[in-house]
N, C-alpha and C positions, 0 to 999 in steps of 0.2 A: 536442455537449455540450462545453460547455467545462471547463478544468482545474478550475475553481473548483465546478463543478456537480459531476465525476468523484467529487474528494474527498469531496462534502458526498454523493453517493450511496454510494459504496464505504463510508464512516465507516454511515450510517447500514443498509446490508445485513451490517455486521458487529455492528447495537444493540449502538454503543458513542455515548456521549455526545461533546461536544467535549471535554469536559474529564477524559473517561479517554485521548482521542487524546493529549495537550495532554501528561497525566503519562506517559506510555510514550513520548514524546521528548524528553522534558525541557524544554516550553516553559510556558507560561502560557496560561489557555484562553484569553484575548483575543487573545495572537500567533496560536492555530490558526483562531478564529473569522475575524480578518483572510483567512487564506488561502480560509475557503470566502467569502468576504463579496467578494471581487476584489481585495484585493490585489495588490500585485503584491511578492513576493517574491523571497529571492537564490536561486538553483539548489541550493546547500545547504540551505534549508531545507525547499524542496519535496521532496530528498531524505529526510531528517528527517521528517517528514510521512509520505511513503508508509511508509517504513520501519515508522511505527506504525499503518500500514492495512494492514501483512500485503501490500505492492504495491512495483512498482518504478516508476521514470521510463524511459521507452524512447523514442529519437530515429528517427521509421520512415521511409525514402525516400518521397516522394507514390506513388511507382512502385508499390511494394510494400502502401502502407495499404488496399487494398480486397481483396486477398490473406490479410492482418492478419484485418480484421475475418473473414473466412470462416473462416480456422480457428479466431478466441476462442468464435465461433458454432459450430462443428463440435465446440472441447471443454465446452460446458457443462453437461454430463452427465457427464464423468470427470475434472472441477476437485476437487481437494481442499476439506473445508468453510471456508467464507472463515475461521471461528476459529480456524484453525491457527495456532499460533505458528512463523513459522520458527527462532526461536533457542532453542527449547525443543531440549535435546537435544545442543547443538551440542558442549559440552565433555565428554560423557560418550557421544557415539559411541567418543572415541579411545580411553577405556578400556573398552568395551566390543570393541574389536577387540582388544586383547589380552586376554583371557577374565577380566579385573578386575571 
């Protein structure tokens, strides 16, 4: 599957439109449409992009991708729900460790 396909699948198992992707990165839905449509984009914006799919970019040796896939296949039962926000939270962990 290609990157272009990843996106437009990840986006669509989180039933988010392009254009809720598009305002949680601050682009325009036509830039994010580009990217599921083949674009080809700068490495910053594919980051930008996952970022508001709840995903990262990861660079994996050939060596190691079929290792990769066994264990995303082995966690798909104990993944967090894809609608998790990861930055919910993030400024009010540190005052929650100090008992604030």
């Amino acid at each position: 599957m290609s990157l272009h396909e990843q996106l437009k699948a990840r986006r669509r198992a989180l039933s988010l439109t392009q254009q809720q992707v598009a305002t949680r990165v601050g682009m325009t839905r036509q830039q994010y449409q580009r990217l599921e449509a083949g674009g080809n984009p700068r490495l910053e914006t594919l980051n930008q992009a996952a970022d508001g799919l709840n995903a990262r970019l990861m660079l994996i040796p050939i060596e190691k991708w079929h290792a990769v896939l066994a264990l995303l296949d082995e966690g798909q039962s104990s993944r967090p729900p894809l609608d998790v926000d990861p930055w919910q939270g993030l400024l009010d962990d540190e005052e929650d460790d100090h008992g604030q």
